[in-house]
N, C-alpha and C positions, 0 to 999 in steps of 0.2 A: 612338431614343426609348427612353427606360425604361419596360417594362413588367413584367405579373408573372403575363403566362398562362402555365400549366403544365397538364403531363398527372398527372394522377391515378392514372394505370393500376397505378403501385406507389409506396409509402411507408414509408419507413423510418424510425427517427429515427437522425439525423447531427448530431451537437453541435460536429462540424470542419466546418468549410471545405470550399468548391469555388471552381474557378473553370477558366483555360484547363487543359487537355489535348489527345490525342490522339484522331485519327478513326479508328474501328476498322473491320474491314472491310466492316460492313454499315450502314455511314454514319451510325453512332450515333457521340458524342464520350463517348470517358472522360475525367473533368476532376476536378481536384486541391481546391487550397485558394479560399478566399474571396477576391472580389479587396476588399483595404484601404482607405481614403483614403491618398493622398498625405502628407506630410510639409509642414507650411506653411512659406517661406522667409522669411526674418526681414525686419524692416520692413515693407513692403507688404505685407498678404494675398495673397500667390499658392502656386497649384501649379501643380505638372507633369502637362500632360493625361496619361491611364496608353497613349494609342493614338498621337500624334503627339510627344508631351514638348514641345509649346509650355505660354507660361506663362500661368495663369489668374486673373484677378483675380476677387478670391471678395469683394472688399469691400462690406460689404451683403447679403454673399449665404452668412452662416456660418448662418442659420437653415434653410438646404436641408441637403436632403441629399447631393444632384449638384448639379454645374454643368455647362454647356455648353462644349465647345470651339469656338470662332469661326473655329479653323483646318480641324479632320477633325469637324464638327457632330457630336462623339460627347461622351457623357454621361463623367462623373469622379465616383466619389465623393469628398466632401471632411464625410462625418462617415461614423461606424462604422452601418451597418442597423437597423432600428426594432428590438427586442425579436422574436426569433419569426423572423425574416429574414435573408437576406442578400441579398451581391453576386454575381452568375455573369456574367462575360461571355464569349458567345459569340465565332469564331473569328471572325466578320464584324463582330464588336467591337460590336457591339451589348451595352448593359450592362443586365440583368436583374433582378430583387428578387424571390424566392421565399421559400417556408418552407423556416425550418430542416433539418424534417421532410422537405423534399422529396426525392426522387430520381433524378425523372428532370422534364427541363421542354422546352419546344420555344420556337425562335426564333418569335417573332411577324413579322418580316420577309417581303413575300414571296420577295424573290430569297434566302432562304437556307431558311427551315422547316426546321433543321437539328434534328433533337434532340439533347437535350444528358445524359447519364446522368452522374448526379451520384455519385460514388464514396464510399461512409462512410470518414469518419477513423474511426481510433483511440479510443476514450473517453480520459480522462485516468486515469492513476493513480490509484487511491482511494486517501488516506493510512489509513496505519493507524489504528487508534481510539485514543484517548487512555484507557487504562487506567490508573491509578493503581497504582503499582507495576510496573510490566511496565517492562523493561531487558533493552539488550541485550548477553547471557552470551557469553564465550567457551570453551568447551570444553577440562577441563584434559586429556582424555583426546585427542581430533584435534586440537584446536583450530581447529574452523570455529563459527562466530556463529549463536546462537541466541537467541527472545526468551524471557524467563521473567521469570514474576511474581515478585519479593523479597517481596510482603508473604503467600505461600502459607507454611506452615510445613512444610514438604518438601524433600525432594532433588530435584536438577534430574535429568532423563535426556534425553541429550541422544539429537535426531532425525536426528543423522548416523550416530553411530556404536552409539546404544542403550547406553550405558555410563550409570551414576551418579555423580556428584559432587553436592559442596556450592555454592553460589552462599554466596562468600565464609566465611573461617574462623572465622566466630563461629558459623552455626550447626550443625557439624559438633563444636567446641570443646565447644558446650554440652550435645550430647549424648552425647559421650563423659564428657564431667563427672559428668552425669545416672546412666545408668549405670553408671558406675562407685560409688557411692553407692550405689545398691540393691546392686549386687553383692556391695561388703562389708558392706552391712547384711544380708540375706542368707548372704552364710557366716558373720558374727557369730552369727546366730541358729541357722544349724546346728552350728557348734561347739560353744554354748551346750547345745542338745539334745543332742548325742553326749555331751559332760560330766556333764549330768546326768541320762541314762539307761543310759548304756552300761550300769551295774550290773545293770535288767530286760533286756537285749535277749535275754538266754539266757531268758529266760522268756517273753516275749514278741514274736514275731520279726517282727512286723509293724513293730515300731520302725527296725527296717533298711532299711523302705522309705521312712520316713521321715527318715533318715540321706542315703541315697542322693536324694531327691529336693530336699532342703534345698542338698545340693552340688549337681547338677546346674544348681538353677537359677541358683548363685552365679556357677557355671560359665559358663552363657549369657550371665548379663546380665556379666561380665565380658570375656569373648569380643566381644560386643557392643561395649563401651566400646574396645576395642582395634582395631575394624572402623572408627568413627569417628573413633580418633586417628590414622592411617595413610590416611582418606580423601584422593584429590587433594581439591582447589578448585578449583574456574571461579572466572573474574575476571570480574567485571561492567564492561563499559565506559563505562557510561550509561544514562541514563533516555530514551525515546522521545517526543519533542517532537509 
């Protein structure tokens, strides 16, 4: 008979399956996945009982949820458990309907009172979030895959090896471009000032620090531009579905 008495005594939630297992040594059952329906065979409405594999004719009877076998009087599912439930059947074949939720449940039978500890699956994989912009980089430096946002306006650094690259040569290009542009706008300007004070700087020597500071920076932001044109590149292989 189908029934759905269960022990309370613990509760988990298990969004996998249970069903047959093994009796462990203190006559509790560890038991696995859900047991299915059957596969309907073409033409005629039947299945295979899941306890003796005689065939079932379900005709008229696809609004159940079980059926009866006329051969071993054990129950078959032949639709998937209401919402919140499943299938467990016991090792005396007795077929069960419990919550999802449940853990552990006991045969109702009395030649068996077997209880039956129902083991948690696995959860599923949570897919990644769907980020707009986020791809995933490959690494010009080890080359192992990493995700990173394209629409961030930064260097990548990558989580394997802690090194920096570009995610693609445009924008590594663009700021060595950049740079480069201030830099000789910058020494323009300090040559500009050398030119036309060198004449005070014996009189004024503070001017030489403004000499030295005008190169300097042309300097950097030079140095700079040459840091970016020499940068590797990671290669993006894709966007993340």
């Amino acid at each position: 008979p189908l029934l759905n008495q269960e022990h309370e005594n613990t509760s988990i939630t298990a969004n996998g399956r249970a069903g047959r297992g093994s009796i462990s040594s203190n006559g509790t059952l560890q038991t696995g996945s859900d047991e299915l329906p059957p596969p309907y065979t073409d033409g005629v409405p039947m299945v295979a009982c899941r306890v003796c594999q005689e065939m079932i004719d379900i005709s008229g009877k696809k609004d159940q949820h079980v059926v009866k076998c006329a051969s071993c009087r054990e129950a078959t599912p032949i639709r998937n458990a209401p919402p919140g439930r499943k299938y467990v059947r016991c090792p005396c074949n007795c077929l069960l309907i419990c919550k999802s939720t449940s853990q552990r449940i006991a045969c109702p039978r009395p030649n068996c009172k077997r209880i039956i500890n129902l083991a948690p699956s696995p959860s599923a994989p949570i897919p990644p979030p769907n980020v707009p912009g986020m791809c995933r980089v490959t690494c010009a430096h080890c080359h192992d895959t990493f995700l990173f946002n394209t629409l961030n306006n930064a260097l990548a650094r990558c989580p394997h090896c802690r090194k920096v690259s570009s995610v693609g040569p445009e924008f590594a290009r663009t700021r060595a471009i950049i740079f480069l542009v201030f830099g000789l706008i910058v020494l323009a300007i300090g040559i500009g000032i050398t030119c036309g004070t060198y004449t005070y700087a014996h009189h004024k020597g503070g001017i030489y620090v403004v000499y030295v500071g005008a190169f300097l920076v042309a300097l950097l932001l030079l140095l700079r531009s040459v840091y970016y044109s020499f940068m590797k590149v990671s290669l993006i292989e894709g966007p993340i579905y």
